[in-house]
Chimera marker file (.cmm) of the C-alpha trace (Angstrom):
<marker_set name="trace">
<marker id="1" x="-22.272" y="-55.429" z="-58.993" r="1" g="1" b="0" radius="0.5"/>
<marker id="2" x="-25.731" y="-56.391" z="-59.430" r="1" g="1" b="0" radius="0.5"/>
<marker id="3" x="-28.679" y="-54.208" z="-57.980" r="1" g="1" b="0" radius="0.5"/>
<marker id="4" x="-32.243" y="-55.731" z="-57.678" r="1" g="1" b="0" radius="0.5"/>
<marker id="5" x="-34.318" y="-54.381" z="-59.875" r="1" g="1" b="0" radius="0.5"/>
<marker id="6" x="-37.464" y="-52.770" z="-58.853" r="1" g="1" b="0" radius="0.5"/>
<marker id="7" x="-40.732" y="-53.262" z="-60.224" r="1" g="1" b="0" radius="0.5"/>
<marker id="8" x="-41.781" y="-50.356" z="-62.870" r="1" g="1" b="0" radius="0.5"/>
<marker id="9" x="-43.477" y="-47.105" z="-61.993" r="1" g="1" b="0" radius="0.5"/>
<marker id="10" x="-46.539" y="-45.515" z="-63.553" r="1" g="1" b="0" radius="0.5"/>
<marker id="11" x="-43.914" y="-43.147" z="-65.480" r="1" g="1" b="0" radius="0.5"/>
<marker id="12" x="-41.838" y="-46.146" z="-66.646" r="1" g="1" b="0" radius="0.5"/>
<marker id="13" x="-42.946" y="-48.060" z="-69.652" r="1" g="1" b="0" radius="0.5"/>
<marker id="14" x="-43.371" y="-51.901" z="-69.538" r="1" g="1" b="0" radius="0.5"/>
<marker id="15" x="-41.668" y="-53.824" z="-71.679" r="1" g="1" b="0" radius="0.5"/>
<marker id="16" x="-41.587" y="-57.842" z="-72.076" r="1" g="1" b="0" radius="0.5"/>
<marker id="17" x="-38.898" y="-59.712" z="-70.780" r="1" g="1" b="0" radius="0.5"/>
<marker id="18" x="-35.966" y="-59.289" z="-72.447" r="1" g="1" b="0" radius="0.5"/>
<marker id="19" x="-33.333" y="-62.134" z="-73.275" r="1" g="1" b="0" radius="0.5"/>
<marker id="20" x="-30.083" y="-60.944" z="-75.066" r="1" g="1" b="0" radius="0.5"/>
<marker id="21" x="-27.602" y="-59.435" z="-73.145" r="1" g="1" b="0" radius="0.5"/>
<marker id="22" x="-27.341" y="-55.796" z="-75.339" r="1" g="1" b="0" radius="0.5"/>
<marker id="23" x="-31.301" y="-55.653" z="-74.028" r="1" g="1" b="0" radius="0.5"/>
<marker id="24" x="-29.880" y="-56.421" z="-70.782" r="1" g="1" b="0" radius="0.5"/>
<marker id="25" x="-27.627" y="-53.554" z="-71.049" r="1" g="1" b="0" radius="0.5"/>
<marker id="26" x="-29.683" y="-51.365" z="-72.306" r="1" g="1" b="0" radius="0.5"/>
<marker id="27" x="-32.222" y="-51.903" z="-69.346" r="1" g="1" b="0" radius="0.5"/>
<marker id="28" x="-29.592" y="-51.412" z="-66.877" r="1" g="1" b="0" radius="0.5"/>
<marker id="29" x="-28.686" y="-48.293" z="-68.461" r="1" g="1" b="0" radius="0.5"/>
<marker id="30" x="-31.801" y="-47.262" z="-68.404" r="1" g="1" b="0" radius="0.5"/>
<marker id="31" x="-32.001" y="-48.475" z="-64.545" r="1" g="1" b="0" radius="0.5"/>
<marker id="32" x="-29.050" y="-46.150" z="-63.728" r="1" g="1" b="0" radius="0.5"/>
<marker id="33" x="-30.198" y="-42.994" z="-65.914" r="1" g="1" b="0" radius="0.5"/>
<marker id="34" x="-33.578" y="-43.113" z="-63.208" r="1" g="1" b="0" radius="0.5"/>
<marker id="35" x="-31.855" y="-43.658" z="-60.661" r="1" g="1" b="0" radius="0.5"/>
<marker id="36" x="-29.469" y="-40.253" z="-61.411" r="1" g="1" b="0" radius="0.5"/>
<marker id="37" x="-32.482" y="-38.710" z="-62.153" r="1" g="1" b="0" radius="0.5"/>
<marker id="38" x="-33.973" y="-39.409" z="-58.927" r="1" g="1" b="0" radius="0.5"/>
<marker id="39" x="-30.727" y="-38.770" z="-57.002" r="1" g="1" b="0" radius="0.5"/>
<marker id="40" x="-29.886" y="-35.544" z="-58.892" r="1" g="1" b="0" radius="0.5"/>
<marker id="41" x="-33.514" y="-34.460" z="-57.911" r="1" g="1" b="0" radius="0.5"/>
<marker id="42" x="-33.594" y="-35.517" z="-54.516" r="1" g="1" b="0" radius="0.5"/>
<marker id="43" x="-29.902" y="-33.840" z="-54.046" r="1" g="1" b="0" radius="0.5"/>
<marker id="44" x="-31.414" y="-30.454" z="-55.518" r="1" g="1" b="0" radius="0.5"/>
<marker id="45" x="-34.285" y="-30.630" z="-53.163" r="1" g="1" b="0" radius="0.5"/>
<marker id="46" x="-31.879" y="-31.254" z="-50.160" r="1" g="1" b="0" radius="0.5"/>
<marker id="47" x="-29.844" y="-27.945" z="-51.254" r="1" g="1" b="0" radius="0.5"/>
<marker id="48" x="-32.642" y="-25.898" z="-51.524" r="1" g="1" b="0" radius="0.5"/>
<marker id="49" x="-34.105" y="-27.039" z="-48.210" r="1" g="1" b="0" radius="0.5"/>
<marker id="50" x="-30.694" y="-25.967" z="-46.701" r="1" g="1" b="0" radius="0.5"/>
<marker id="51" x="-30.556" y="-22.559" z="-48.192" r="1" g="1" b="0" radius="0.5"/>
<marker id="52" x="-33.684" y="-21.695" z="-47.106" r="1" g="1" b="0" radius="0.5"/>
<marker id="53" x="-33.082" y="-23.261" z="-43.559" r="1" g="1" b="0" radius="0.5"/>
<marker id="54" x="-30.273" y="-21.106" z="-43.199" r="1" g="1" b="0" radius="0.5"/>
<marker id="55" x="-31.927" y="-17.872" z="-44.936" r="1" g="1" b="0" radius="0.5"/>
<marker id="56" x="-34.964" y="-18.845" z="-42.501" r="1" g="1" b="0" radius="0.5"/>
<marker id="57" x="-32.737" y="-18.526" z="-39.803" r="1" g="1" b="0" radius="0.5"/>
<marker id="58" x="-30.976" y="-15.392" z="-40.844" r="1" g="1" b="0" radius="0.5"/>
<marker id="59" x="-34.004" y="-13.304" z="-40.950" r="1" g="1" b="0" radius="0.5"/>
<marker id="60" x="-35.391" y="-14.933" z="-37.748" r="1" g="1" b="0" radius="0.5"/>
<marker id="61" x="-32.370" y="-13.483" z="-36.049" r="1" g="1" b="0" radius="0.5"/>
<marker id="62" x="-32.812" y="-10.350" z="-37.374" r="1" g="1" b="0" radius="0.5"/>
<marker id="63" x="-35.970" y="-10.256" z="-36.527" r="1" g="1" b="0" radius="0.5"/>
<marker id="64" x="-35.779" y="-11.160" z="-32.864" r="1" g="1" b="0" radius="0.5"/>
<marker id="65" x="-32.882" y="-8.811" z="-32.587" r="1" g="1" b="0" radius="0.5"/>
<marker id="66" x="-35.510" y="-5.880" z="-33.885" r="1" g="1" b="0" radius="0.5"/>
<marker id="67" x="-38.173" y="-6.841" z="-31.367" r="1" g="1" b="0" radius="0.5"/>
<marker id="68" x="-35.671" y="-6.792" z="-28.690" r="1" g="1" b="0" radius="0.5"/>
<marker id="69" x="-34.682" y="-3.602" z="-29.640" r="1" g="1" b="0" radius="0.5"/>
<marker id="70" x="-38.404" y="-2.558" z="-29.479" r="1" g="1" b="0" radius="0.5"/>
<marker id="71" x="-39.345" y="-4.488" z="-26.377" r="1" g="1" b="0" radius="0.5"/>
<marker id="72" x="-36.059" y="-2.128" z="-24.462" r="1" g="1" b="0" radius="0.5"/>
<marker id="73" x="-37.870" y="0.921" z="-26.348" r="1" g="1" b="0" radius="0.5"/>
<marker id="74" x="-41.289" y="0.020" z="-25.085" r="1" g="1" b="0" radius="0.5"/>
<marker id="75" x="-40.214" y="-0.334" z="-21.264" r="1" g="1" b="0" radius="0.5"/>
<marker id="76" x="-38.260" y="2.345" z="-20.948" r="1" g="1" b="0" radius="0.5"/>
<marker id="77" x="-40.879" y="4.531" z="-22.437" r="1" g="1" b="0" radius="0.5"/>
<marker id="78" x="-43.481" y="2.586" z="-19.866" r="1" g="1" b="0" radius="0.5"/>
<marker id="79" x="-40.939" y="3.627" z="-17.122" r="1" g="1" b="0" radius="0.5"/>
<marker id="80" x="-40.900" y="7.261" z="-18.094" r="1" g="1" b="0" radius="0.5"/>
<marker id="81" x="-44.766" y="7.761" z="-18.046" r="1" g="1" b="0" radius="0.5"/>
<marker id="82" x="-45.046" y="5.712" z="-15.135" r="1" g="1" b="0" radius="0.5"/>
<marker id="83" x="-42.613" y="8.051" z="-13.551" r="1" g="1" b="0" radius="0.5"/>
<marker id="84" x="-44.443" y="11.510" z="-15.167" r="1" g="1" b="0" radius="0.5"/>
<marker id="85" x="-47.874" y="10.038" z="-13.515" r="1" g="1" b="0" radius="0.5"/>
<marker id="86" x="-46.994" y="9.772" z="-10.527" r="1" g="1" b="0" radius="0.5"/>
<marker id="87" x="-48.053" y="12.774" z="-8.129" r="1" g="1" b="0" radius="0.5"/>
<marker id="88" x="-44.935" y="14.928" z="-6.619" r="1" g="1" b="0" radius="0.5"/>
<marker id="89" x="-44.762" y="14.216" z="-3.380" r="1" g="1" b="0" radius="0.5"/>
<link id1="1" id2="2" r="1" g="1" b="0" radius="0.2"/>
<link id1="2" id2="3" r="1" g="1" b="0" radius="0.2"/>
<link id1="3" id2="4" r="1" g="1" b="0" radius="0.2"/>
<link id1="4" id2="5" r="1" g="1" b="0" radius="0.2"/>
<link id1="5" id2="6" r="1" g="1" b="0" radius="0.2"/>
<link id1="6" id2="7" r="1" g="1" b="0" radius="0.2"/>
<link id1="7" id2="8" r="1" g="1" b="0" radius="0.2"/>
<link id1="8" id2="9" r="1" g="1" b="0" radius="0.2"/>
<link id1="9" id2="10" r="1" g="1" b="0" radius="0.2"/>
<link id1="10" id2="11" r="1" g="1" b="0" radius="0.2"/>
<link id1="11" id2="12" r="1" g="1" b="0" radius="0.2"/>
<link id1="12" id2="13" r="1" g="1" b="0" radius="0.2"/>
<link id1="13" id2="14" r="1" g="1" b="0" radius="0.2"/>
<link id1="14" id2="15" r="1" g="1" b="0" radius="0.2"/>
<link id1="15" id2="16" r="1" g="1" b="0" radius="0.2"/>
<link id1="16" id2="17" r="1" g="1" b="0" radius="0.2"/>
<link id1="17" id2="18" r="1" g="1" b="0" radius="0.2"/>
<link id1="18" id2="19" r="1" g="1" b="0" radius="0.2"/>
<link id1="19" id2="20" r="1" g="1" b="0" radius="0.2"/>
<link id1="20" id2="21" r="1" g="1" b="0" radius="0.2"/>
<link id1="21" id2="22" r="1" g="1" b="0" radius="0.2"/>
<link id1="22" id2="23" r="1" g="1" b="0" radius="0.2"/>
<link id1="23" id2="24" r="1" g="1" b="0" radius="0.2"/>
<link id1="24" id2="25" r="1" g="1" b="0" radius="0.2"/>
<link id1="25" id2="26" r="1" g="1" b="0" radius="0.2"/>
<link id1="26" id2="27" r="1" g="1" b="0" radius="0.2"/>
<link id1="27" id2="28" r="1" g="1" b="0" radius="0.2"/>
<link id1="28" id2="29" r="1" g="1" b="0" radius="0.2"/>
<link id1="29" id2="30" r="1" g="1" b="0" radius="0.2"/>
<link id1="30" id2="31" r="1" g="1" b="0" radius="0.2"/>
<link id1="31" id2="32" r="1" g="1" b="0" radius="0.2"/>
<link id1="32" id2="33" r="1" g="1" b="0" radius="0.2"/>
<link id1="33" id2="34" r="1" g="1" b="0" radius="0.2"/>
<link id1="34" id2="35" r="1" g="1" b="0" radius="0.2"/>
<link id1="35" id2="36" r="1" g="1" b="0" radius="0.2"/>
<link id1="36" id2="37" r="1" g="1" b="0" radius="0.2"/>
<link id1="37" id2="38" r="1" g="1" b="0" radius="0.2"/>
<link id1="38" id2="39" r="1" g="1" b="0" radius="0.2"/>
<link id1="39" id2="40" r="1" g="1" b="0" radius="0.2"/>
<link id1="40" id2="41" r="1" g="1" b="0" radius="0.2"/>
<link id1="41" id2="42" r="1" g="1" b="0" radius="0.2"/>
<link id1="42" id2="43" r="1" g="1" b="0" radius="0.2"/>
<link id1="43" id2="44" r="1" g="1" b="0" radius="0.2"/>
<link id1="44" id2="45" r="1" g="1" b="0" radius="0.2"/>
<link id1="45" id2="46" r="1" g="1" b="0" radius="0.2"/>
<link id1="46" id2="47" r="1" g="1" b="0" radius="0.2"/>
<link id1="47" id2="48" r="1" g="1" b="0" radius="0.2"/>
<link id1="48" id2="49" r="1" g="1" b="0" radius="0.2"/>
<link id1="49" id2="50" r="1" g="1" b="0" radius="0.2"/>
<link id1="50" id2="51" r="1" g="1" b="0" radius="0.2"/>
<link id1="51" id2="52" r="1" g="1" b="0" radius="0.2"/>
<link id1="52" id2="53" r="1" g="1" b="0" radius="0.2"/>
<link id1="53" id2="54" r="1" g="1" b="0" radius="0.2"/>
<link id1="54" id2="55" r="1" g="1" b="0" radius="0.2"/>
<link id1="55" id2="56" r="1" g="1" b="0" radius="0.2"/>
<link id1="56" id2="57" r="1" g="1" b="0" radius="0.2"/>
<link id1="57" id2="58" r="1" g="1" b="0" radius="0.2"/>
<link id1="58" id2="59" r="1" g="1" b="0" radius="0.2"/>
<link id1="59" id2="60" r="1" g="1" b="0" radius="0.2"/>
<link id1="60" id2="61" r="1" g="1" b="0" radius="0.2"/>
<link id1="61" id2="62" r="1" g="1" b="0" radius="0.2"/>
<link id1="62" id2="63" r="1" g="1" b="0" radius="0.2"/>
<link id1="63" id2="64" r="1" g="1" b="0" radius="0.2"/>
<link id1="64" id2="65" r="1" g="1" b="0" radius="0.2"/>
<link id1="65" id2="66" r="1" g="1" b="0" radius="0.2"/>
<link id1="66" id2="67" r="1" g="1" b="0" radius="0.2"/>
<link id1="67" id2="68" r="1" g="1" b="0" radius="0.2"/>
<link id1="68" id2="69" r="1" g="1" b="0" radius="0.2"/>
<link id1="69" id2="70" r="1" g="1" b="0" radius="0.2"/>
<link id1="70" id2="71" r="1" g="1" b="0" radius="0.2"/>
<link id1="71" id2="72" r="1" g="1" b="0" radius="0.2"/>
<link id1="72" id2="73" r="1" g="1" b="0" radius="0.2"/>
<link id1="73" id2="74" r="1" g="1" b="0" radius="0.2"/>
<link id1="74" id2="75" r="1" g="1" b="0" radius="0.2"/>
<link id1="75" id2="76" r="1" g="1" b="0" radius="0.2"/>
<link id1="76" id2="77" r="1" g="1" b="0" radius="0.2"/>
<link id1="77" id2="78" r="1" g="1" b="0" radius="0.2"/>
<link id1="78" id2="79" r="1" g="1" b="0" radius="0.2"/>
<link id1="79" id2="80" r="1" g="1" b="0" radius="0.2"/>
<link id1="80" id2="81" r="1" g="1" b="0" radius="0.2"/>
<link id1="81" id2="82" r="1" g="1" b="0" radius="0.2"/>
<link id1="82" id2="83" r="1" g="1" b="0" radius="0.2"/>
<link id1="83" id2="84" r="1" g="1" b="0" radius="0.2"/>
<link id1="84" id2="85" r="1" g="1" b="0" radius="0.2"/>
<link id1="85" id2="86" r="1" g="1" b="0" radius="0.2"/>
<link id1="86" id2="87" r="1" g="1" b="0" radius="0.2"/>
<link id1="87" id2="88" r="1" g="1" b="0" radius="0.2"/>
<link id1="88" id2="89" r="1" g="1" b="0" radius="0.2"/>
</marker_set>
């Protein structure tokens, strides 16, 4: 199957045009190692990202289950002064 090739990046060297087929070869094995290395990077990168999306929303959980917690805390206790202020009557 042939891919197109893409024009060299600043990290690739340039080299002249080559003409036998065993430079051929070796440019498309070249070709292929980048491109693992790119996909093996990106792939990484996307596994990390989904950890920490998923840690993220662990602890963001957590967290909003502790403020609710704290938010029932905070009204009753507003209830029970509001209730100790007001004048017997």
């Amino acid at each position: 199957e042939a891919r197109p090739t893409h024009p060299p990046t600043s990290h690739q060297k340039q080299r002249p045009k080559m003409t036998t087929p065993q430079a051929a070869i070796q440019a498309d094995w070249e070709n292929r190692e980048f491109v693992e290395t790119v996909s093996t990077g990106i792939k990484r990168i996307v596994e990390f990202l989904n950890s920490f999306e998923m840690s993220a929303r662990y602890r963001l959980a957590v967290l909003n289950e502790r403020l609710t917690s704290v938010e029932r805390s905070l009204e009753f206790i507003e209830a029970k002064v509001q209730r100790t202020d007001k004048p017997p009557q």
